[in-house]
N, C-alpha and C positions, 0 to 999 in steps of 0.2 A: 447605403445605410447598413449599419452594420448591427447584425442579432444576434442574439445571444443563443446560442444552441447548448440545448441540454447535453451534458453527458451519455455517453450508450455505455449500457451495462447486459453482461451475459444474464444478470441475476434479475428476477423483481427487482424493483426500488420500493420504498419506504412510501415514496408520494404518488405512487402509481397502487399501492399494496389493496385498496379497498376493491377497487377498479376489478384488478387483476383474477383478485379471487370471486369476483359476481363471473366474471366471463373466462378469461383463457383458463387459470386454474380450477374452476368449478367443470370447465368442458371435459381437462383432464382428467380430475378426478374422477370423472363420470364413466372415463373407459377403463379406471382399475378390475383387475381380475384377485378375484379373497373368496376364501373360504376359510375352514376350520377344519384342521386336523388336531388329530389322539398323539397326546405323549406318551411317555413311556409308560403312566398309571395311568393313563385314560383320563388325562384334563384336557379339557378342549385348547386347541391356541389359536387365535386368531392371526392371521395373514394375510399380506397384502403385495400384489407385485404391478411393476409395469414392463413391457418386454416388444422389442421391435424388432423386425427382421433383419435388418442391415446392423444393428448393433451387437458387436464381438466383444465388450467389456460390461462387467456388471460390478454390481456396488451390494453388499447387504449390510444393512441397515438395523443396530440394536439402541432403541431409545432409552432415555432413564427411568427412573423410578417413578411413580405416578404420573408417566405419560402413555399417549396412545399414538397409534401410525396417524391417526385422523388430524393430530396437533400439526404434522409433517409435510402437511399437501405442498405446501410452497417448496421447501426444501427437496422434495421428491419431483416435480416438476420443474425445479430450476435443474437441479442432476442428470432427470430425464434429457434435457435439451440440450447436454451436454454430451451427449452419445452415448449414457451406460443405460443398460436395463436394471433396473431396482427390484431390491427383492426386501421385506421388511414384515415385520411379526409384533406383537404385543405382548412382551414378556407374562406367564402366568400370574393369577394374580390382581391384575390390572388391564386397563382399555376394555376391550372386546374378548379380553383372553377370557376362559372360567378363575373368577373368585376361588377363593380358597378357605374363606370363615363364613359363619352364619352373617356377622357383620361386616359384610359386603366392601364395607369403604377401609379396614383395618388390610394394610400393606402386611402381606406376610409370605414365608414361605418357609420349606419344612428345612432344606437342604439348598445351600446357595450352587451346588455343585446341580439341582434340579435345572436352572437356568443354560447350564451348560449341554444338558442335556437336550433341554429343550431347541435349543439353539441347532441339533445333530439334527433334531429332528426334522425344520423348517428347514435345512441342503437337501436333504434325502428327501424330502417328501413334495418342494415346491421348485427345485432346480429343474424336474422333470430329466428329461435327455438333450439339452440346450448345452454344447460345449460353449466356452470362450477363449480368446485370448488371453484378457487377464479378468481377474477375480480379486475383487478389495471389500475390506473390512472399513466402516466406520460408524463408530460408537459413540456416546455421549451418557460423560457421568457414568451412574451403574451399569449403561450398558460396556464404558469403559472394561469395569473389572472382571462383568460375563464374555465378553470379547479375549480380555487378556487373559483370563484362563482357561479356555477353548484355546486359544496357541499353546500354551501351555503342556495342556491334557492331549494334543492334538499332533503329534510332531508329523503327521503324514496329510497335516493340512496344506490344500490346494490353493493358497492364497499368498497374490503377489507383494501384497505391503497392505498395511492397516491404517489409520488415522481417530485419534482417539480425541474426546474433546470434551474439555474440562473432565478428565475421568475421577473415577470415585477409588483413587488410592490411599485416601486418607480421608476422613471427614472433620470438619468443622464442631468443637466441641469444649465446656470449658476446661480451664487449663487442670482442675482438682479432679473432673471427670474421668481423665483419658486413662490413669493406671486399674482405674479401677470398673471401663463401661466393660470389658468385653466379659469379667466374671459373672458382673451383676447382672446382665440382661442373660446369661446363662443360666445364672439362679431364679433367676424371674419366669425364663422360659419353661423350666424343671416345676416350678409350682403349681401351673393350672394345666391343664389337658384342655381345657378351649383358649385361642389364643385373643389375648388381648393390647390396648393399647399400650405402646412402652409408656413410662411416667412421663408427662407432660406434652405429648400428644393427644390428638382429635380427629374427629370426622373430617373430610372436605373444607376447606375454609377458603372462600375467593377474598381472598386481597387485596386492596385499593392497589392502583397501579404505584401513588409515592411510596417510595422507600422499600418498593419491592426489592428482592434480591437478584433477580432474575433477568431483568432487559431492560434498557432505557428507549425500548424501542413501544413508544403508548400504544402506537396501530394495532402491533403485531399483538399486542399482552394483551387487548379491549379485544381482538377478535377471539383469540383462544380463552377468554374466560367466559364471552358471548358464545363458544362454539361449546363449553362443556355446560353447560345451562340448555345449552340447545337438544345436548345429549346427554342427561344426566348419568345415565350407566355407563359414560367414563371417569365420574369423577372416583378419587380415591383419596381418602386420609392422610392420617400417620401411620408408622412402622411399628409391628408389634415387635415383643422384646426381643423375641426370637429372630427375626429378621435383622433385627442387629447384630444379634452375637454373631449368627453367620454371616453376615455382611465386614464385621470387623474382622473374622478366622477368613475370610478370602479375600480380604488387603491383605494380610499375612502372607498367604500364599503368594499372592502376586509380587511383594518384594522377597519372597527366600526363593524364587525361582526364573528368577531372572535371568538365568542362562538358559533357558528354555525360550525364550524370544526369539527366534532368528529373523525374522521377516523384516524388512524397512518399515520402519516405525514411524510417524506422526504425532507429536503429543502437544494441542495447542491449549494453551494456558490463559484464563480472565486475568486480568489485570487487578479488578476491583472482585476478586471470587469471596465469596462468604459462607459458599456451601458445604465443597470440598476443602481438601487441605491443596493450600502452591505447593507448599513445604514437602509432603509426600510425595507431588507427582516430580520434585527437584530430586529430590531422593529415589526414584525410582528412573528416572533418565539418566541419572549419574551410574547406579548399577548397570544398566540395561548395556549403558555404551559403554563398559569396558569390556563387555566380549563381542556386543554390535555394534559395527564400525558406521551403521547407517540407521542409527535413534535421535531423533531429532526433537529437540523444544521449542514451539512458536509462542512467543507470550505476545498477545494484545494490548497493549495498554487501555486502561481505562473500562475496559468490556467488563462485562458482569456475568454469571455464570450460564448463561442461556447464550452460548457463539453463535448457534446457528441460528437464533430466533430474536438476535439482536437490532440492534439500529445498523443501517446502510455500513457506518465508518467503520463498523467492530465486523460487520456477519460479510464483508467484500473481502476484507485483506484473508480472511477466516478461510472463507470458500476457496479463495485464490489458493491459499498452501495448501490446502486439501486437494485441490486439481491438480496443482503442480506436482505434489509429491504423488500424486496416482500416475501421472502422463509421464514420469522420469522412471516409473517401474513396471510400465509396460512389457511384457515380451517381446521380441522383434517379429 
């Protein structure tokens, strides 16, 4: 008689995902090592790592914009098992980092180049004295374009290739907006001394899972909206004005310095993205690879802007280039 045998996967599955996280992810997470270091003005960052003794590759890890490491357990657990040690932080701001307004849930920041900084901070402070073999970057979204300007700002960086996913080279906006967002949120930021929300932004808002922008994957989207209800001091709003204007002067940066990239690049691309711009991150692969021979485009089809926190079909092929492009830039 002949049975039907499931598929094996290095990753979680989709239909295994409730299971997974009551038991072997919940065990893992339970042996994370975090604490809280001082940036450079004295805001707290929050940090999180996992680290084994037989493992000689590590991975650091920069989430997007109103997220936290906490969202990442799966993702960090399936990498873990994958032989690198993880290293990953909560951008200022946001998660468990310190806030930065009186109203808590208002995304802000003073200087998008503080990110970068912050970013120095979490090697120096949480690498310890742990050499590796190799040393990779993977970012998602904002943490894209804090990633891509740390190589940038960075040229005596210790990192053997990057992987960036769905990054925030461009943003989603409408079409009369775009010549005129990055004055206006400059003006808007020049006006008040406390920061507030940009225009038509708000607090927190959970979103039914139809028509979300984000994953077609219900598990994963019903646990992480369960998970920040579980934890309300990770939720976070919208972006004050300021946050924009500096969030659009460092896409700037990232496309006029594009010869400053040297590292093997990953750039995987949603299919169905609504957040960021394709169009930017097409335009910023085309620059990048006429002085790096080794920048590469993965587009998904059909995926939506969340790769790593998608359904099985979108977050497999996703993970797979991200390993592959890490396991082909190994040192010897």
């Amino acid at each position: 008689m002949n049975q039907h045998k499931i598929p094996t996967s290095p990753y979680t599955q989709e239909f295994l995902f409730e299971q997974a996280v009551r038991n072997d992810i919940s065990t893992f997470w339970q042996d994370r090592q975090e604490g809280t270091l001082r940036a450079f003005d004295k805001k707290k960052l929050y940090w999180c790592r996992f680290t084994h003794p037989d493992h000689d590759q590590m991975i650091l890890i920069a989430n997007g914009r109103i997220e936290s490491v906490w969202k990442y357990q799966e993702l960090l657990y399936d990498l873990f098992r994958q032989g690198y040690d993880i290293y990953t932080y909560d951008h200022r701001g946001q998660g468990l980092s310190e806030r930065l307004c009186t109203d808590k849930q208002i995304g802000h920041v003073g200087e998008f180049h503080d990110y970068v900084r912050d970013m120095e901070s979490i090697l120096a402070q949480t690498l310890v004295t742990k050499s590796y073999r190799a040393r990779f970057l993977l970012a998602h979204s904002m943490g894209g374009a804090v990633v891509t300007r740390y190589i940038q700002t960075h040229p005596d960086h210790q990192f053997d290739a990057m992987a960036l996913t769905a990054p925030m080279f461009g943003v989603h906006m409408p079409y009369l907006l775009r010549p005129i967002a990055l004055p206006l949120t400059q003006i808007l930021s020049a006006l008040t001394s406390e920061p507030k929300y940009a225009p038509g932004y708000q607090g927190y808002l959970s979103k039914p899972f139809d028509n979300n922008p984000l994953t077609h994957s219900q598990t994963r989207y019903r646990w992480f909206r369960q998970l920040y209800e579980s934890h309300p001091e990770l939720k976070l709003g919208g972006p004050s004005a300021q946050w924009i204007w500096q969030s659009l002067m460092a896409i700037k940066q990232c496309h006029l310095l594009t010869r400053q990239v040297t590292l093997p690049t990953l750039i995987v691309q949603a299919g169905e993205e609504s957040i960021v711009s394709n169009y930017a991150q097409d335009r910023f692969h085309r620059k990048v690879s006429k002085t790096n021979r080794d920048c590469e485009l993965f587009r998904v089809e059909g995926a939506k802007h969340e790769l790593l926190f998608e359904s099985d079909q979108y977050r497999t092929p996703t993970l797979d280039a991200i390993l592959r492009h890490f396991s082909s830039h190994r040192s010897a």
